[in-house]
TORVOLO-411624 format. One record per residue: residue number from 1; x, y, z of N, C-alpha, C in turn. Coordinates in steps of 0.02 Angstrom, whole numbers, plus 32768, in hexadecimal, padded with zeros to 4 digits. Example, Ala and Ser with C-alpha at 12.3 -4.5 7.8 and 13.67 -1.06 7.14 Angstrom:
BEGIN
PT  vodren  n_px  n_py  n_pz  ca_px  ca_py  ca_pz  c_px  c_py  c_pz
PT       1  8294  7EE4  8186   8267   7F1F   8186  8294  7F5B  8186
PT       2  8282  7F90  8162   82AC   7FCB   8165  8285  8002  818A
// end
This chain:
BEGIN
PT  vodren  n_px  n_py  n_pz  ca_px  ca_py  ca_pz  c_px  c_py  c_pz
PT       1  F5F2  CE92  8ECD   F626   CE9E   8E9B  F654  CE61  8E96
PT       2  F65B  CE5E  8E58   F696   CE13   8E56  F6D7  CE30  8E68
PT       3  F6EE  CE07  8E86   F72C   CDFA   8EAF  F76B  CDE5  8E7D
PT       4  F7A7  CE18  8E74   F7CC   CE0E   8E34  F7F9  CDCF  8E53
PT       5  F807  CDBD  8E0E   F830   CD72   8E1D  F87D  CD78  8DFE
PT       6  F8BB  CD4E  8E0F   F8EA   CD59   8DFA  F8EF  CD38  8DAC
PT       7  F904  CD64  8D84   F8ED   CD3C   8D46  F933  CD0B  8D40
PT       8  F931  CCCE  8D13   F956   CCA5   8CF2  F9A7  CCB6  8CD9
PT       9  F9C5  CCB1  8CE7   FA12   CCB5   8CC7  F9FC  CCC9  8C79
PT      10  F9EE  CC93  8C5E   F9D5   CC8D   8C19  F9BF  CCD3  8C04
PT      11  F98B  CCEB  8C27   F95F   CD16   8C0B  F97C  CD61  8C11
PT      12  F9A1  CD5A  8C41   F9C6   CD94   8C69  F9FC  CD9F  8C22
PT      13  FA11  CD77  8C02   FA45   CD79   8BD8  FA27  CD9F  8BAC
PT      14  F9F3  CD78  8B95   F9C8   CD8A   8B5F  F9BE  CDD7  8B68
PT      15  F995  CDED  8B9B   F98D   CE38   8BA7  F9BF  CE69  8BA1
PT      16  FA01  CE4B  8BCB   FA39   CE7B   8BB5  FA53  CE8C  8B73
PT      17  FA43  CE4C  8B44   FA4C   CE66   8B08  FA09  CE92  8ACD
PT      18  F9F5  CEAC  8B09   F9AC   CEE1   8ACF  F9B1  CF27  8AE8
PT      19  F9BC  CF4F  8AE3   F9CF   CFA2   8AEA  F99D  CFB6  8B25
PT      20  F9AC  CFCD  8B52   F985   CFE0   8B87  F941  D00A  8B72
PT      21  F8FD  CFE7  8B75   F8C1   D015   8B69  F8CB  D056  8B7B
PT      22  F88A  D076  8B4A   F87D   D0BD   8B5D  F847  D0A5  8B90
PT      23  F84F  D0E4  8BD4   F835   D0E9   8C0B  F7FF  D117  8C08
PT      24  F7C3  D100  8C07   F780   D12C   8BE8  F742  D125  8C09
PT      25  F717  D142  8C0E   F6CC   D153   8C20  F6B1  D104  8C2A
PT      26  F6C6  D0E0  8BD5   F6A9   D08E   8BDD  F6B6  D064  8BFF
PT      27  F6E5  D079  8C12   F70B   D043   8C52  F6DD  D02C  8C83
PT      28  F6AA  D04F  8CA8   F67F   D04D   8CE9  F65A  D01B  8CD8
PT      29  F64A  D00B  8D0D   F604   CFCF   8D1E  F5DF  CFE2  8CED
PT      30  F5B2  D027  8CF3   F57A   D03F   8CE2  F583  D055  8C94
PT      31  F5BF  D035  8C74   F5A6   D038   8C20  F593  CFF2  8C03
PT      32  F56A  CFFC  8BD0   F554   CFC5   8BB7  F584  CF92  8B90
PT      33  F56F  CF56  8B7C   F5AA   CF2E   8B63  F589  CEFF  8B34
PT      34  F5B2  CEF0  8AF0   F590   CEC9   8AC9  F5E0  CE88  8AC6
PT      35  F5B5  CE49  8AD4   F5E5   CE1B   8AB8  F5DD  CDF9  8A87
PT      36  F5FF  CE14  8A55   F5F5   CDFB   8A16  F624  CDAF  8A19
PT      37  F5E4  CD7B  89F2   F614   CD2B   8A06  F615  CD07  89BF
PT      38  F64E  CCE8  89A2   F640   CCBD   8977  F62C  CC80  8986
PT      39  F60A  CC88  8964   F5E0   CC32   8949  F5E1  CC23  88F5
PT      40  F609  CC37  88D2   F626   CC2B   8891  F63C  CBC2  8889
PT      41  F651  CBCD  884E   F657   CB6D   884F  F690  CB67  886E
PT      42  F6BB  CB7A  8860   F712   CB7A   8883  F6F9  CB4E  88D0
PT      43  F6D2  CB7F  88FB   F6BA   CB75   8937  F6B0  CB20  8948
PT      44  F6B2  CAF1  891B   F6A5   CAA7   8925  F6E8  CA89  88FC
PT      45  F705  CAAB  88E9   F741   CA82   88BE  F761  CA63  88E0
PT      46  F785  CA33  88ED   F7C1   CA08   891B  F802  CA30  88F5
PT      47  F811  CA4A  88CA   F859   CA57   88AD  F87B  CA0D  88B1
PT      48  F8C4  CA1F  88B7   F8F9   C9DD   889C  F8F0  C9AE  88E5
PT      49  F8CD  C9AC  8901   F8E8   C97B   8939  F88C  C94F  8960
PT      50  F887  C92E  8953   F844   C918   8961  F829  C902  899E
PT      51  F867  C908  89CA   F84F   C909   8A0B  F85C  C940  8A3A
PT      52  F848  C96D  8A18   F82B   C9B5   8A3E  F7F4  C9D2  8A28
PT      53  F7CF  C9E1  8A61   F77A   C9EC   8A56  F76F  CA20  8A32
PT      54  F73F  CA2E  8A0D   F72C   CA51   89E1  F729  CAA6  8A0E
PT      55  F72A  CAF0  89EE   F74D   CB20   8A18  F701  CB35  8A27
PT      56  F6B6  CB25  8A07   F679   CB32   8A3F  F666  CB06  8A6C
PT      57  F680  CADE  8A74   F67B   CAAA   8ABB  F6B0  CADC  8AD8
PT      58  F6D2  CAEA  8AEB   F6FB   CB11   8B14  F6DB  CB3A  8B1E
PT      59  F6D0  CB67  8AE3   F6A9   CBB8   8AF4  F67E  CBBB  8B14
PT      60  F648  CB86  8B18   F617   CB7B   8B40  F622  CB6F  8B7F
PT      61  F656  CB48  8BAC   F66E   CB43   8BD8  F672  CB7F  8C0C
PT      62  F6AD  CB9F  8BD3   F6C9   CBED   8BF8  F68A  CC14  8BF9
PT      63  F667  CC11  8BD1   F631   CC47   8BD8  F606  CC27  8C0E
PT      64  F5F6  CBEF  8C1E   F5D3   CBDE   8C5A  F5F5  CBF1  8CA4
PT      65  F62E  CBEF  8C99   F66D   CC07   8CD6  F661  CC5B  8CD8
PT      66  F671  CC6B  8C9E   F669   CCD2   8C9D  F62B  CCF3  8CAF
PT      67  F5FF  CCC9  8C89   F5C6   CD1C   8C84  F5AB  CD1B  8CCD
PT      68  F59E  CCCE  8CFB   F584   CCFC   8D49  F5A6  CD36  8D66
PT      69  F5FB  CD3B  8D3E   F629   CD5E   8D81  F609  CD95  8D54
PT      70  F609  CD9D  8D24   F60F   CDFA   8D04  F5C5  CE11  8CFF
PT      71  F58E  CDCC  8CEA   F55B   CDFB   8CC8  F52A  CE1B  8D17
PT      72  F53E  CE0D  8D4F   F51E   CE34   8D93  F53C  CE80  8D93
PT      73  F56A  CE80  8D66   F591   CEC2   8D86  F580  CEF1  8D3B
PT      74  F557  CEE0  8D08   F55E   CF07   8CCE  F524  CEF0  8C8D
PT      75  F50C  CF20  8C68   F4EA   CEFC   8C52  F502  CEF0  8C13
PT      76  F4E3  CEB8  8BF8   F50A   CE8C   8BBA  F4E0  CE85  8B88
PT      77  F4F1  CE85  8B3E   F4C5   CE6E   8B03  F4F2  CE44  8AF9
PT      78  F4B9  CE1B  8AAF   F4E0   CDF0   8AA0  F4E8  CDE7  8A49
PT      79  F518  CDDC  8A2E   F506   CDDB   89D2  F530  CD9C  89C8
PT      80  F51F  CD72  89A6   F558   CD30   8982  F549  CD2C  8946
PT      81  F58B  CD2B  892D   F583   CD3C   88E1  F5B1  CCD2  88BD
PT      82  F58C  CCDB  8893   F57F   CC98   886C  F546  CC82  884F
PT      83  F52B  CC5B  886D   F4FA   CC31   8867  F4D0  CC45  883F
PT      84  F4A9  CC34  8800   F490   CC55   87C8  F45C  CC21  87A7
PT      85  F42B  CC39  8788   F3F1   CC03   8767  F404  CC26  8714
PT      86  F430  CC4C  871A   F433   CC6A   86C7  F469  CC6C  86B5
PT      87  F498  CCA4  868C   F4DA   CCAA   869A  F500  CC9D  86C8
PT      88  F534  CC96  86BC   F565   CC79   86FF  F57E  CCBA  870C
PT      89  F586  CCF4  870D   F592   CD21   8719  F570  CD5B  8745
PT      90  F518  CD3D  873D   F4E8   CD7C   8755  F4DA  CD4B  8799
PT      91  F500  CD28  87BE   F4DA   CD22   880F  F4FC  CD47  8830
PT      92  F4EC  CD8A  884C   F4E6   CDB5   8881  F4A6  CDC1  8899
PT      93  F4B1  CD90  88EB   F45E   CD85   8907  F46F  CDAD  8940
PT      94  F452  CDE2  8947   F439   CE08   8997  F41B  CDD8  89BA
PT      95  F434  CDC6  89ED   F409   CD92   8A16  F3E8  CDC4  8A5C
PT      96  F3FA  CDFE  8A64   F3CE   CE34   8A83  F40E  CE67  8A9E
PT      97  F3F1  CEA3  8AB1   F426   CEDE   8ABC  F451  CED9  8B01
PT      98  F447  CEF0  8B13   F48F   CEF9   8B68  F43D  CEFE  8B90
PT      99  F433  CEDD  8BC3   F419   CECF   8BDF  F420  CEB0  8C32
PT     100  F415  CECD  8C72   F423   CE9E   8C9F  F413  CE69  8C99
PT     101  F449  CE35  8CE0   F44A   CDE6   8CE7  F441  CDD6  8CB9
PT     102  F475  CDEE  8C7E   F479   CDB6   8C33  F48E  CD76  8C3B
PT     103  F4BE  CD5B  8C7A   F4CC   CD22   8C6D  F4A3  CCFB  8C65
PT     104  F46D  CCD4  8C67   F444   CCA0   8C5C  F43F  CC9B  8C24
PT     105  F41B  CCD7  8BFB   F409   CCE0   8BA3  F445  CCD1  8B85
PT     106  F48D  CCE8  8B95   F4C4   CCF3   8B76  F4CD  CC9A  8B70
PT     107  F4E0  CC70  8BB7   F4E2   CC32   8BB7  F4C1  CC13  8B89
PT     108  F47B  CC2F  8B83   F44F   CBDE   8B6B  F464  CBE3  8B17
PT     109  F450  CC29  8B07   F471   CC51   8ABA  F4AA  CC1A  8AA1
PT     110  F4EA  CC23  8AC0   F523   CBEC   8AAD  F50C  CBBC  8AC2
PT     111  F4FC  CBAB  8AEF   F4E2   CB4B   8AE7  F4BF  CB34  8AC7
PT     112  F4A1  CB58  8A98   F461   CB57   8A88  F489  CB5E  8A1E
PT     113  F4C1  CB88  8A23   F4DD   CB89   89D6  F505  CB46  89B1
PT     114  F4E4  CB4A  897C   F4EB   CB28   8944  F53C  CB38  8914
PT     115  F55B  CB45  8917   F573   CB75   88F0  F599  CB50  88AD
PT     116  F59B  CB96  887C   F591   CB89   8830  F5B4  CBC8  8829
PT     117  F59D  CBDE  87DB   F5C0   CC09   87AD  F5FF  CC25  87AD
PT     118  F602  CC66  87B6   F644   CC88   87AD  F64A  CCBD  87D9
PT     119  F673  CCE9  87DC   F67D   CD0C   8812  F67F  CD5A  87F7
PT     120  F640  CD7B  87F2   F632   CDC5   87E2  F64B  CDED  8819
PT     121  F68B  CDF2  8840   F69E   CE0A   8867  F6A7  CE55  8868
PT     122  F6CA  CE82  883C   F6B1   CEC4   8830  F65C  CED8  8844
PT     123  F640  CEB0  8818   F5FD   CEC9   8812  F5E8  CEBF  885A
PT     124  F5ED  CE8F  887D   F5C4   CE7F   88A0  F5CC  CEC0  88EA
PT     125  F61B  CEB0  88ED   F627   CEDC   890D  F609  CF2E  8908
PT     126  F5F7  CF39  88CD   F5DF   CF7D   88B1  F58F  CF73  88C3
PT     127  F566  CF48  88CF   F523   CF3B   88DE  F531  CF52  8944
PT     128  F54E  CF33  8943   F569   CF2B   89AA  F571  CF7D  89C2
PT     129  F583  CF92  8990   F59D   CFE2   89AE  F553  D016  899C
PT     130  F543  CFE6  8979   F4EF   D00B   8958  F4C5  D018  8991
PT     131  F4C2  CFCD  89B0   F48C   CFB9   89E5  F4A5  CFEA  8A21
PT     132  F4DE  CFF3  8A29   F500   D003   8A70  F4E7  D064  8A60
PT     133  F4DB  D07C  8A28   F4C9   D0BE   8A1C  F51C  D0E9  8A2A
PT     134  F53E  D0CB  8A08   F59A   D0ED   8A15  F592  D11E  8A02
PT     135  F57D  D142  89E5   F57A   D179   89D5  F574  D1C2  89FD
PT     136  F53C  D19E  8A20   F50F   D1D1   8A57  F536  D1BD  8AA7
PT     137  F54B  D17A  8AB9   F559   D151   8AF0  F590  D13C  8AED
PT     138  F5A9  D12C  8B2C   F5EF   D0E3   8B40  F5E9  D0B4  8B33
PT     139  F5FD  D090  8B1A   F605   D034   8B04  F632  D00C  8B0B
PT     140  F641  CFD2  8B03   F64E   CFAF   8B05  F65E  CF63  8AEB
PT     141  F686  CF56  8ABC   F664   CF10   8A8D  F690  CEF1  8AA7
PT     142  F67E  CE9F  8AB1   F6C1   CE74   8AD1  F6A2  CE32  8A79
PT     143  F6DF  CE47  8A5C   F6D6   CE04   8A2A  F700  CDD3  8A3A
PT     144  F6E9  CD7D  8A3D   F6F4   CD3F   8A3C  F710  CD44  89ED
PT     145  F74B  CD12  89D9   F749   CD10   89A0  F788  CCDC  898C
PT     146  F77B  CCB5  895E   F7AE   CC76   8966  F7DD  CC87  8930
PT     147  F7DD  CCBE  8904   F80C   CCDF   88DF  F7F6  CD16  88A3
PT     148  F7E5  CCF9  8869   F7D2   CD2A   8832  F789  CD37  881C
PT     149  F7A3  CD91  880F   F752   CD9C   87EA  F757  CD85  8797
PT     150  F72B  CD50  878D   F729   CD4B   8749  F6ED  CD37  871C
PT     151  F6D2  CD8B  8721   F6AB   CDA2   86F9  F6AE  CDD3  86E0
PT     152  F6FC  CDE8  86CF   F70A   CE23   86A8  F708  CE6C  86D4
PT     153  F6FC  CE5A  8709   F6F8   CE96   8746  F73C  CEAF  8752
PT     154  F73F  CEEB  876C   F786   CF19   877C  F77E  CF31  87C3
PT     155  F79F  CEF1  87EC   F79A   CEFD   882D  F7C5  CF4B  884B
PT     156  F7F1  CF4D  881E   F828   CF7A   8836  F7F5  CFC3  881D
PT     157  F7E5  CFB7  87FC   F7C2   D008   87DE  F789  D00D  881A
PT     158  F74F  CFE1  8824   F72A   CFEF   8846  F73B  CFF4  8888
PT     159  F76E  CFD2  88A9   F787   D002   88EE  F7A2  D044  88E1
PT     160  F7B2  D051  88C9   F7DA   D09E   889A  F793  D0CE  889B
PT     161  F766  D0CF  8875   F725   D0EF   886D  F711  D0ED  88A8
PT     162  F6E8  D0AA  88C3   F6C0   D0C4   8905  F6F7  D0E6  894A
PT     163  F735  D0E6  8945   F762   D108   8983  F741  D14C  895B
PT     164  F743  D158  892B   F73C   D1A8   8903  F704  D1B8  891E
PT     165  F6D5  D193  890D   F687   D1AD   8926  F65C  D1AA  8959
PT     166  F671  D16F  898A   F658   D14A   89C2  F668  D190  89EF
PT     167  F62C  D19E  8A2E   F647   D1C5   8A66  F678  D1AD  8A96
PT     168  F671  D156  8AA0   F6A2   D145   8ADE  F6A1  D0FD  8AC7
PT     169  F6C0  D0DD  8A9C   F6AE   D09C   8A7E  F6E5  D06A  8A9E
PT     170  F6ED  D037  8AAE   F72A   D014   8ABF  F72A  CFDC  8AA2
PT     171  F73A  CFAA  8A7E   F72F   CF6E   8A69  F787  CF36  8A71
PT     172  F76B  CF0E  8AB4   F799   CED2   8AB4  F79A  CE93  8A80
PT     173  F7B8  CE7D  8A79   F7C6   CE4E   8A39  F7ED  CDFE  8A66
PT     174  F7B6  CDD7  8A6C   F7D5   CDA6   8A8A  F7F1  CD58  8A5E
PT     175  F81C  CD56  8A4A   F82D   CD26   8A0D  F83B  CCD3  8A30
PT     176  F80D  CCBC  8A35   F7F2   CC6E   8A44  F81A  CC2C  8A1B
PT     177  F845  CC14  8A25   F87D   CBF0   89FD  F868  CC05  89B3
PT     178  F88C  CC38  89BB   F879   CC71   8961  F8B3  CC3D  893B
PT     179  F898  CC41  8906   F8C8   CC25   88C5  F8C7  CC6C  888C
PT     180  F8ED  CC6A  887B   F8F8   CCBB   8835  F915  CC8C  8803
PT     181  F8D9  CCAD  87BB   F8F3   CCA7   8790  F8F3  CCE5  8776
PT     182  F948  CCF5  8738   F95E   CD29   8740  F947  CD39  86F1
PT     183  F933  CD04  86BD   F92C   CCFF   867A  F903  CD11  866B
PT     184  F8AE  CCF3  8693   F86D   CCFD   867F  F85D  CD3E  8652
PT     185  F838  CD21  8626   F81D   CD70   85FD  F7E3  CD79  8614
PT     186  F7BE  CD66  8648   F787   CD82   8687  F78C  CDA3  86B6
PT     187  F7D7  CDB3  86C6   F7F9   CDD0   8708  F82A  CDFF  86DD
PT     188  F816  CE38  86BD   F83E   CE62   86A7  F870  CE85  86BA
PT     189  F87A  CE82  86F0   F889   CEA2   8732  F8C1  CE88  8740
PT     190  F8CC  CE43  874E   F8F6   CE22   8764  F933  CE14  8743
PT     191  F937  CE1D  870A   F98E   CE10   86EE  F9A8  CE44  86F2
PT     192  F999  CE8C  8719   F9A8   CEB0   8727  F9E4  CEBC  8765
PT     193  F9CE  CE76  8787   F9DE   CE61   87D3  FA04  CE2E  87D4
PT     194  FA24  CE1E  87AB   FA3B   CDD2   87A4  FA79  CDCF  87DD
PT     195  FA6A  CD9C  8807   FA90   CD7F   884D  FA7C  CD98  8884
PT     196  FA3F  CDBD  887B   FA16   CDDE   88B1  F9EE  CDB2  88CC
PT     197  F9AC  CDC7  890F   F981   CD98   8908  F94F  CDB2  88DB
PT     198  F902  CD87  88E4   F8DE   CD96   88BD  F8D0  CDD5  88BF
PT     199  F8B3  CDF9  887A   F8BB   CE4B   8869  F86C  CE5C  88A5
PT     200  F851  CE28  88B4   F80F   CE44   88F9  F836  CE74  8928
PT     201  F876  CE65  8933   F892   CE97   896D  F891  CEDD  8956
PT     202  F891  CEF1  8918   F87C   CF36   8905  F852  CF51  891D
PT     203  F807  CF3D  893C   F7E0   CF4E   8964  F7DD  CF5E  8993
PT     204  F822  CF4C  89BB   F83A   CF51   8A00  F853  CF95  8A01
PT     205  F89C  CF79  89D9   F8C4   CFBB   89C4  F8A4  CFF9  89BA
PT     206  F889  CFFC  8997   F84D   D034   8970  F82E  D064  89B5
PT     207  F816  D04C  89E2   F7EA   D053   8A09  F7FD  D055  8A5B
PT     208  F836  D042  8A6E   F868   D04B   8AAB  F84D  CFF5  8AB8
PT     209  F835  CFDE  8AA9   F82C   CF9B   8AC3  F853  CF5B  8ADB
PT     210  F84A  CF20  8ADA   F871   CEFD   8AF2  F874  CEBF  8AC1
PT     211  F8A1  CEAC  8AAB   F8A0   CE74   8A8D  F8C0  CE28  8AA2
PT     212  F8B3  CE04  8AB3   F8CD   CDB3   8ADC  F8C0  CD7C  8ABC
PT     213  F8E7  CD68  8AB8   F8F0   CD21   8AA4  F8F3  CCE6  8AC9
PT     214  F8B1  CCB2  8AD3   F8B2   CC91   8AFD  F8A4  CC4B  8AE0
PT     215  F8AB  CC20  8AEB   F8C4   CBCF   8AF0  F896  CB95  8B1A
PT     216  F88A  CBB3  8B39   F866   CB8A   8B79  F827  CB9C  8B81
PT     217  F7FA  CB7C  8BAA   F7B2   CB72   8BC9  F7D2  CBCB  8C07
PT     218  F800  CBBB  8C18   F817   CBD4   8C7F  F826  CC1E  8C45
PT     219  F850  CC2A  8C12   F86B   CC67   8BFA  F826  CC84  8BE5
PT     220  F7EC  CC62  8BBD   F7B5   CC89   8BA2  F78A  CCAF  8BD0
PT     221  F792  CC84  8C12   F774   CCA2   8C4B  F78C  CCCE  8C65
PT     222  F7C5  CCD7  8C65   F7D5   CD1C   8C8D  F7D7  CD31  8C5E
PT     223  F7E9  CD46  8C18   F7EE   CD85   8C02  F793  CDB2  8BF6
PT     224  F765  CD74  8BF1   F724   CD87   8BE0  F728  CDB0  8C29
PT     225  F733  CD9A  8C58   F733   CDCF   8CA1  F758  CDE9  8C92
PT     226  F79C  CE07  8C78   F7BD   CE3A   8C67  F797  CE69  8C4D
PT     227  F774  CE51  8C1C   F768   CE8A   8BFF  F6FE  CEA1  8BE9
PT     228  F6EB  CE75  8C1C   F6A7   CE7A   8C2A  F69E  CE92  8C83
PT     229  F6C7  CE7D  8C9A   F6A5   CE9B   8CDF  F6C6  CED9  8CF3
PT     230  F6C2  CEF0  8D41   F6D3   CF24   8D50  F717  CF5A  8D40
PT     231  F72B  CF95  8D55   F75D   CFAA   8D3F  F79D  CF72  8D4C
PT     232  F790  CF66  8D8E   F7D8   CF47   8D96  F7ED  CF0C  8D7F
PT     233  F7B5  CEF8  8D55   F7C3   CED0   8D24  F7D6  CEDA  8CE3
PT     234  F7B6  CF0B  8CC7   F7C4   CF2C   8C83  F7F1  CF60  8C81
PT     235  F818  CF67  8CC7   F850   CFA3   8CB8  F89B  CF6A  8CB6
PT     236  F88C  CF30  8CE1   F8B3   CF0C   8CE9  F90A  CF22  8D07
PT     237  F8F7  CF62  8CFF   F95A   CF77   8D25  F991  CF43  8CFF
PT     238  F985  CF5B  8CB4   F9B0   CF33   8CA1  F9F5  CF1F  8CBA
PT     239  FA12  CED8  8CC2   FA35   CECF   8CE3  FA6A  CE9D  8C9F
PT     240  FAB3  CEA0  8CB5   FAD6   CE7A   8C8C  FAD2  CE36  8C95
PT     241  FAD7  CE08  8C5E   FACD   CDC6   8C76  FB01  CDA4  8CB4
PT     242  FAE4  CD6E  8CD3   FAFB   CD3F   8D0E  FB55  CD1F  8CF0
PT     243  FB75  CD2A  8D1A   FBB8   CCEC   8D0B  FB91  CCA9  8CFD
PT     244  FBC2  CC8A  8CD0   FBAF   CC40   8CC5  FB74  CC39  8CB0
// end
């Protein structure tokens, strides 16, 4: 069993500001888990400052750091949504279901992505809860995500529906130096929210989940162990943030 670690000031902040999860069936080792990851174009952009590395050179990093600690203790699928030979809208690729010792497949998967299109984030997420059989079963989705769905998807509705229909569904929302835009007419959702973060945390909300905002290579890593490995990682005992 992995051995819990003290998380980051940073991250600790971050957590205290997301409403304490619902405490449920999915929580255990023994439910399955889908990590839904972007690989959308955003994922290579530099933004305003050109000497900071692009945010999938990082992701790749943390995910080489995360998946040995969690994927021994649980089994993992994997979906990344982007990357597309047609519309920029239709790449949602199953790269295979929850499966033991995913880390290797999970690794090579992101080292191995290209990433492009746009970010079908509703949808994709709605494919992830498919595979996991929410209906009938416990689940689990941990989405990567560097900010907006914009492909006209309603993140906030579809956490809303599957909490309605799912038997034991939980979905964490991990926002990867997220940028929000609040205007887009692809993100319907979002001028709804204006000074919020990105409207992906609806998925959280929706669902008792957890939503974090992280910055760093060291923050992506623990929260992916927050909220992929064991209970005492995913219950976290929420705690108020550190002085200073």
């Amino acid at each position: 069993m992995v051995r819990p670690r003290l998380l980051s000031a940073a991250l600790v902040a971050a957590l205290a500001t997301t409403p304490a999860p619902r405490l449920n069936a999915g929580s255990g080792c023994a439910t399955d888990a889908m990590l839904v990851f972007d690989g959308s174009g955003s994922m290579v952009e530099f933004g305003y400052d050109p000497r900071q590395v692009t945010r999938i050179r990082e992701a790749r990093e943390a995910i080489r750091h995360a998946m040995p600690l969690v994927a021994p203790v649980r089994r993992i699928g994997l979906l990344i949504y982007g990357p597309n030979d047609g519309d920029s809208c239709s790449g949602i690729d199953l790269r295979f279901p929850p499966r033991p010792d995913a880390a290797d497949p999970v690794i090579r998967a992101v080292d191995a992505l290209s990433p492009g299109g746009l970010t079908p984030l509703a949808r994709s997420v709605g494919v992830a809860a498919r595979v996991l059989d929410h209906r009938e079963k416990a689940g689990i989705i941990v989405v990567v995500t560097d900010g907006n769905e914009t492909c006209g998807g309603r993140p906030c509705a579809t956490g809303a529906a599957l909490a309605a229909e799912a038997r034991d569904l939980t979905i964490h929302v991990i926002g990867f130096r997220a940028l929000v835009d609040y205007w887009t007419w692809d993100n319907p959702e979002q001028e709804a929210h204006v000074g919020e973060d990105t409207v992906a945390r609806c998925l959280a909300e929706k669902t008792g989940g957890m939503y974090v905002r992280t910055e760093t290579v060291g923050e992506l890593v623990e929260a992916l162990q927050a909220t992929l490995g064991c209970p005492l990682y995913g219950r976290l005992h929420m705690r108020p943030a550190l002085p200073g």
